[in-house]
C-alpha positions in Angstrom: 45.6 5.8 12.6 41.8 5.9 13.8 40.2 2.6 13.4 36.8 3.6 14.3 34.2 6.8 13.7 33.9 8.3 16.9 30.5 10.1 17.7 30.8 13.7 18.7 28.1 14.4 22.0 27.4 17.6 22.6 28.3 19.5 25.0 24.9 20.2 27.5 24.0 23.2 29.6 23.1 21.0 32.7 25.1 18.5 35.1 23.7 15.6 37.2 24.5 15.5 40.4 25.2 13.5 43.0 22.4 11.1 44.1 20.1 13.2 41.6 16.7 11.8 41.2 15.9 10.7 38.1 12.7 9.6 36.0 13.3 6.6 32.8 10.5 6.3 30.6 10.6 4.4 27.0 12.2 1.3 25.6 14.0 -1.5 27.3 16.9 0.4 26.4 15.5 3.2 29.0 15.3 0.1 31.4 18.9 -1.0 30.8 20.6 2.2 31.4 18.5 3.1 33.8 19.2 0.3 36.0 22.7 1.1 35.4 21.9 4.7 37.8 20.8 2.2 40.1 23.6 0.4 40.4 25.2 3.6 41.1 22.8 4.4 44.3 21.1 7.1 42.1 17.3 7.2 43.4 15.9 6.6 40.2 12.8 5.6 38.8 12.4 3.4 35.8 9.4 2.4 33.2 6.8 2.5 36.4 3.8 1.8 34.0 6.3 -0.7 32.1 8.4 -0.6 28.6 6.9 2.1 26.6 8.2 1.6 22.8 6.5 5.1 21.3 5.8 8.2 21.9 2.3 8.2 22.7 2.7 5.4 25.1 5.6 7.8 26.4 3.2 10.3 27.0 0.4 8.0 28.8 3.4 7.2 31.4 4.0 10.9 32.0 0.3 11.9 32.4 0.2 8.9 34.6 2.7 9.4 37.1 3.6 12.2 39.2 7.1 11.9 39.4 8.4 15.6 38.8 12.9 15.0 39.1 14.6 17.9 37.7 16.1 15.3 34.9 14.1 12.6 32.8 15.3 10.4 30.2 13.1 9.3 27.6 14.4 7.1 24.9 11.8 6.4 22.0 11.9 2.5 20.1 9.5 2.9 17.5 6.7 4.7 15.4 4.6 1.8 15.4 1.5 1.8 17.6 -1.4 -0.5 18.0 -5.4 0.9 18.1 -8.1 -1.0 20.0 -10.3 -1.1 17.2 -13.6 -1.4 19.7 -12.8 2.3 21.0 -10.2 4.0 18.7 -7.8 4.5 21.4 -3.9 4.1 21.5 -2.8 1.2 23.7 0.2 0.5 25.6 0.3 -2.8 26.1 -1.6 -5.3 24.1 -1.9 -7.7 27.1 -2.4 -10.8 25.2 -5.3 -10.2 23.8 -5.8 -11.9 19.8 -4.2 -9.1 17.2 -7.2 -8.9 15.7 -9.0 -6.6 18.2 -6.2 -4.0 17.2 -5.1 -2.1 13.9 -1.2 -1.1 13.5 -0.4 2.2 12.5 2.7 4.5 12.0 2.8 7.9 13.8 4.1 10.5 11.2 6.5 13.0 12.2 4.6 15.7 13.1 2.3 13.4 15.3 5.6 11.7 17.0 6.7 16.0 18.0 2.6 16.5 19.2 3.0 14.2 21.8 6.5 14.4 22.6 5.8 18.5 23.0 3.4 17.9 25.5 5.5 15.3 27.3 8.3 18.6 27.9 4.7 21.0 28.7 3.7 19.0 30.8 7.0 17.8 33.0 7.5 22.0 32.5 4.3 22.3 34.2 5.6 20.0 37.4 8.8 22.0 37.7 10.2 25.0 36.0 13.8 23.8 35.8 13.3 20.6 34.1 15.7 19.1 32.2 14.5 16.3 29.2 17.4 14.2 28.0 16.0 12.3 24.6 17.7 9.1 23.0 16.4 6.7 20.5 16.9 3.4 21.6 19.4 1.4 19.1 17.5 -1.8 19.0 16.0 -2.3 15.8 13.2 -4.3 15.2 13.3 -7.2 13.1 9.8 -8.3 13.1 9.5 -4.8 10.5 11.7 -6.1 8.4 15.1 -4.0 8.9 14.4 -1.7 6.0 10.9 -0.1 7.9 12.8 -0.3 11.5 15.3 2.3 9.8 12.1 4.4 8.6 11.1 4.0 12.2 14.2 4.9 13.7 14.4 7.9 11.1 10.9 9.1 12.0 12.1 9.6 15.7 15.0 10.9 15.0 13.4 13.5 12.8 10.8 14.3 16.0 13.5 14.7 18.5 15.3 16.9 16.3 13.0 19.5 15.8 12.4 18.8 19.4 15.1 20.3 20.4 15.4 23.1 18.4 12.1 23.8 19.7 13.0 23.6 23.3 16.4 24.0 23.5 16.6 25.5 27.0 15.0 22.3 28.3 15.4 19.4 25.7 18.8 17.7 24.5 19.8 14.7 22.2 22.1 12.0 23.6 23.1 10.2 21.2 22.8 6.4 22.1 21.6 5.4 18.7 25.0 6.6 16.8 27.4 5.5 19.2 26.1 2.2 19.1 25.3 1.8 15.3 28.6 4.2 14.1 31.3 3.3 16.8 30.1 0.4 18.0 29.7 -0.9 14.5 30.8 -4.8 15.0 28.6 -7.6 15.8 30.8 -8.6 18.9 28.9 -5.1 20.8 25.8 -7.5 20.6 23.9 -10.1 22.5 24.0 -13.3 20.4 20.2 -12.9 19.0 22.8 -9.6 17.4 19.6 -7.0 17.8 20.2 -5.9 21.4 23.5 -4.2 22.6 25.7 -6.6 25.2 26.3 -6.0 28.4 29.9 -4.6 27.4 28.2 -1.5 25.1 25.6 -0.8 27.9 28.6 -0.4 30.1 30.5 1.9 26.8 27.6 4.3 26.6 27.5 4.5 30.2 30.5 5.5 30.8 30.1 8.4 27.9 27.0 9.4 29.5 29.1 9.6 32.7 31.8 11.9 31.1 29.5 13.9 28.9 26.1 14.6 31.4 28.1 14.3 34.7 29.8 17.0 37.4 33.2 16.9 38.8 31.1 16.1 42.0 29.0 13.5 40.8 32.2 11.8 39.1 33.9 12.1 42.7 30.9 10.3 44.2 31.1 7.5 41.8 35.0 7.0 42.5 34.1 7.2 46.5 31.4 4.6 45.8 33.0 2.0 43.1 35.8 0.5 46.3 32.4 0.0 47.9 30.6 -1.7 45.6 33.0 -3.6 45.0 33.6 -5.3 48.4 29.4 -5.5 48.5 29.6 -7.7 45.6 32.3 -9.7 46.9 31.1 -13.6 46.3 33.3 -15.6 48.7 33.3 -19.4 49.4 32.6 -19.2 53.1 29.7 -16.3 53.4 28.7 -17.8 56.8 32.3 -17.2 58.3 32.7 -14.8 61.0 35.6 -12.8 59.0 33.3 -12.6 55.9 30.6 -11.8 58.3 32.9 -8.5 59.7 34.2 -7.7 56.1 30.6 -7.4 54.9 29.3 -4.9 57.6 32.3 -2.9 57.0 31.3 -2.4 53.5 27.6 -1.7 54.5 28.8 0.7 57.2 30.8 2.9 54.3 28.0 2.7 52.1 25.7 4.2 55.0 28.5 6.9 55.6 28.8 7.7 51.9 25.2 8.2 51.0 24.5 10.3 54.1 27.2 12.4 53.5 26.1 13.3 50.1 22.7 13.6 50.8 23.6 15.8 53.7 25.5 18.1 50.7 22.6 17.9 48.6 20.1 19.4 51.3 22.2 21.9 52.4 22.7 23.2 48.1 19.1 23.4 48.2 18.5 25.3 51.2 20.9 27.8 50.2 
């Protein structure tokens, strides 16, 4: 007998690889898993103008930056935005100033797709071979009132589909937001505030990003690198000690050894 829905992720026309570079933008959701790739030694870079919650904001970051990593993940919080009144303009970040210099809105659907189409034109523009993964983060948003969060959440979901369908050669849909609300579906998968996803179902949607997004040789490096970290984040009770002392450079030593060897594969792929 099943006891649980399982969520079906598709199957993508892309791998990442090995020590890939990679560009987070979006929620804190964005933050969490991207982090993750950091634990993993991927060269990643994560929110670099900050948590961005909707898609305009999304798009600020993008225009912004000029990261241009063959893969970007951009996971999308809300519809909600906030105007400065005084010029009429979309903000990012409030940054403390009194609520009443701004006016809430809700993007529609058709605005959410505007700007998330020229997010993929313009990372397009930076490099041909771009690959966009989307997710909607599964946090919902309590100060809406749970009823509008799912109108928010639906909103995005409805942009990112047609998204996709749009761009299919360059766009996909990871499906964060089901796993954790469908399969996930027990308040035990939560922080005790039960909005944001533990520590345990960061780790679960990990590891199906890993088996669903991931090559054989990029799984390879992770089982080559896990002894490693392990022994790096050894805590003993004598850290001063000579023996921990040698135990630790060992450790460092392999890291150094693995990384150069995969970089080393990763230059040579692209000179070919």
């Amino acid at each position: 007998m099943e006891f649980r829905t399982r969520v079906n992720i598709p199957t993508y026309n892309f791998s990442i690889e090995p020590l890939e570079e990679i560009l987070f933008v979006g929620s804190c959701f964005a933050d969490s898993i991207g982090r993750r790739f950091e634990e993993e030694r991927f060269p990643v870079v994560v929110n670099p103008d900050g948590v961005m919650y909707n898609p305009v904001s999304v798009l600020h970051t993008i225009m912004r930056t000029n990261e241009k990593p063959r893969v970007v993940f951009l996971t999308l919080g809300t519809n909600h935005v906030y105007r400065l009144k005084e010029t009429g303009e979309i903000v990012d970040n409030c940054q403390k100033r009194p609520q009443s210099l701004f006016q809430e809105e809700k993007l529609t659907v058709n605005q959410c797709i505007e700007s998330l189409q020229q997010v993929v034109d313009v990372l397009k523009s930076r490099r041909s071979d771009v690959q966009i993964v989307l997710t909607v983060s599964p946090i919902r948003y309590q100060k809406y009132g749970f009823h509008e969060s799912q109108l928010s959440k639906a909103t995005l979901l409805l942009a990112v589909d047609e998204l996709v369908a749009r761009n299919g050669d360059h766009v996909a849909y990871f499906p964060a937001y089901e796993i954790v609300l469908d399969e996930l579906r027990d308040y035990r998968f939560y922080q005790p505030d039960m909005i944001h996803p533990s520590v345990q179902t960061v780790e679960y949607i990990w590891q199906q990003l890993v088996e669903s997004l991931f090559s054989s040789r990029a799984k390879q490096f992770l089982n080559e690198w896990k002894p490693i970290k392990e022994a790096l984040g050894h805590r003993p009770f004598h850290p001063e000690s000579e023996a921990y002392q040698q135990f630790l450079e060992k450790a460092q030593q392999q890291e150094r050894e693995l990384l150069a060897r995969y970089q080393d594969n990763r230059q040579n792929e692209t000179i070919k």
